[in-house]
N, C-alpha and C positions, 0 to 999 in steps of 0.2 A: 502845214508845218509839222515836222515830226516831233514826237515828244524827247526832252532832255534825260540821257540816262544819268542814273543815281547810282550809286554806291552804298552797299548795304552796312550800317556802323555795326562794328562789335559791341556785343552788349558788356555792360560793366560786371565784373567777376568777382565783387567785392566778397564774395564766402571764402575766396582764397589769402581773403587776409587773417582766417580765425584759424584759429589751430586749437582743438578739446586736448587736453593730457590731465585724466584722471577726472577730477571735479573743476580744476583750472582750467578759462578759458585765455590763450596765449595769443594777443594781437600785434599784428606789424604795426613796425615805426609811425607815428603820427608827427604832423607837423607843429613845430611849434610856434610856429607865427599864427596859422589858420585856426589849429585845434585840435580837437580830439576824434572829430568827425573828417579830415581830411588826411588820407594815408599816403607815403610815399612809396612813389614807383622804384623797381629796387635795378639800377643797370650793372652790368660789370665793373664799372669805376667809379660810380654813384647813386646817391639817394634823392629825388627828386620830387618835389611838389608842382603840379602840375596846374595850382590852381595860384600862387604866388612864385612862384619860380626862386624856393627857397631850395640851395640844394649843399648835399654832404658830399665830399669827398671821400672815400675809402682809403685806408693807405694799403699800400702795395706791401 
């Protein structure tokens, strides 16, 4: 029996949510249903939590 191929996951990128300017550190949107430890994923039309499927519209 051959073995099942797998698919390798991307690792999670979360240093791309801080942002340093000067002595302030600048964090993306958090969710407010989950907290302050769950950030939202940022798309062209919206904001999305990916752990509650809480999400923001953008307006155009």
């Amino acid at each position: 029996m051959a073995k099942k191929k797998t698919k390798n996951k991307k690792p999670s990128e979360r240093w791309k949510k801080y942002k340093i300017s000067g002595n302030n550190i600048e964090r993306a949107k958090t969710c407010p249903k989950c907290g302050p430890g769950m950030f939202l994923a940022v798309h062209k039309d919206r904001l999305y939590c990916g752990h509650c499927h809480y999400t923001e519209f953008l307006k155009k």
